[in-house]
C-alpha positions in Angstrom: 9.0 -12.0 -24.8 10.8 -8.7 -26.2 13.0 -6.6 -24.2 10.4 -4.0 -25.2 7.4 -5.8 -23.8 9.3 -6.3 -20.3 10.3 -3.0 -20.3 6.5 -1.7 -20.4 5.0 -4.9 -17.9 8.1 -3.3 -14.9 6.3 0.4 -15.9 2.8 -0.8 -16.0 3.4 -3.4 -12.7 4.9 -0.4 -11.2 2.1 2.0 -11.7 -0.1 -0.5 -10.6 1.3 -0.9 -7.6 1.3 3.0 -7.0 -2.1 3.5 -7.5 -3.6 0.8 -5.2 -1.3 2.2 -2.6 -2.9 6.2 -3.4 -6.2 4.0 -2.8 -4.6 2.4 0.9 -3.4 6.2 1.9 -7.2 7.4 0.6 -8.4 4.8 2.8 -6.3 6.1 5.6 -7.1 9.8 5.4 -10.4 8.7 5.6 -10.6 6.7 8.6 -8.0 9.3 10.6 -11.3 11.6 9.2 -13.6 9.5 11.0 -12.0 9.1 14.0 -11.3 12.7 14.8 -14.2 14.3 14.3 -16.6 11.4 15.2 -14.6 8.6 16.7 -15.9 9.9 20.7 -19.4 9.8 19.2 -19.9 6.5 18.2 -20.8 3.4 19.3 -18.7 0.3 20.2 -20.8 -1.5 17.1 -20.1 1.9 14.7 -16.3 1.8 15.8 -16.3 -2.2 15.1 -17.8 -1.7 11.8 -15.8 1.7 11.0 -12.5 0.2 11.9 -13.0 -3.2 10.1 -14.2 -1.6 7.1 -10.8 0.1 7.2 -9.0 -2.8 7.8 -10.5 -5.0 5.1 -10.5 -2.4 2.2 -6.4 -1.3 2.9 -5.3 -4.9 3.6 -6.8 -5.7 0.1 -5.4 -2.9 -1.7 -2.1 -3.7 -0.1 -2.6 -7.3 -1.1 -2.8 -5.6 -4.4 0.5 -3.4 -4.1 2.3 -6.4 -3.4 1.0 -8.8 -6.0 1.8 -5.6 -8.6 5.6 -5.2 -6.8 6.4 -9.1 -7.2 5.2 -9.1 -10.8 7.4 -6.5 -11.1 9.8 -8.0 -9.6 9.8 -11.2 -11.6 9.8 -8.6 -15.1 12.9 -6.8 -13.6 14.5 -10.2 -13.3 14.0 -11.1 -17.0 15.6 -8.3 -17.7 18.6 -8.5 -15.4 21.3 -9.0 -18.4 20.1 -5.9 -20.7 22.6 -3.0 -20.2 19.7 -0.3 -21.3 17.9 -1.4 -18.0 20.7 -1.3 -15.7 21.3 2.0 -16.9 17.6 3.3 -16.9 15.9 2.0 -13.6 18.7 1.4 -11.1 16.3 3.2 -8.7 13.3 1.0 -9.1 14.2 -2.2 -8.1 11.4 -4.3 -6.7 13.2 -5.4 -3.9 13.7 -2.6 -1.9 9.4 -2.0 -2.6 9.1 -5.3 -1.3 10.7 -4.6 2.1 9.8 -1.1 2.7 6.0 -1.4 1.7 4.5 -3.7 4.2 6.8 -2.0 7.0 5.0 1.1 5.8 1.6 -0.5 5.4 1.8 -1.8 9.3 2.6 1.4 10.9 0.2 3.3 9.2 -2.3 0.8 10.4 -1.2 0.8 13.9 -0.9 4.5 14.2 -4.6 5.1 12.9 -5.7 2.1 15.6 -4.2 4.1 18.1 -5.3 7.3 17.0 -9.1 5.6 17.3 -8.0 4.2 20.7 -7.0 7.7 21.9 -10.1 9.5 20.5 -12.5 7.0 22.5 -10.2 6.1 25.9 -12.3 7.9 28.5 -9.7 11.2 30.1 
């Protein structure tokens, strides 16, 4: 493959990744929604299938994140000898996305659990 072609796959992996995690932070927003201004309304059965809905649709857009950081990740390491990378993209090095992403992903999913919990705990 060209230097060219690797050079658009890290961009287009990267983008990738970027968007599904705008979806995971959509999904967030959106269940933080929920639980704030209905989360002491609802039933057991309408929190179960709220929160698991939640769940399900951000763990597999983050399954999608990280599929699009290791592809990336494998591109970047083609490309580990060509001086116009190491000069360009110092800053986007897979690695450090695939460390600091799921750390992310896991507290935002714990602190929306507990923000549910805290909505419905009886005062």
């Amino acid at each position: 493959m060209q230097e060219a072609e690797l050079f658009e796959l890290v961009f287009i992996a990267g983008a990738t990744a970027m968007t599904a995690f705008t979806i995971i932070v959509t999904f967030t927003f959106a269940y933080l929604t929920v639980a704030y201004f209905l989360g002491s309304k609802l039933s057991r059965l309408e929190i179960a299938v709220v929160t698991g809905g939640y769940l399900i649709a951000s763990f597999l857009s983050f399954a999608v994140v990280m599929a699009n950081v290791s592809a990336m990740r494998v591109f970047q390491e083609e490309l580990a000898d060509s001086r116009v990378y190491q000069r360009i993209v110092f800053f986007m090095d897979a690695r450090i996305y695939e460390a600091g992403i799921p750390v992310v992903y896991l507290l935002s999913v714990a602190t929306c659990l507990f923000f549910m919990w805290s909505i419905r705990r009886p005062r």
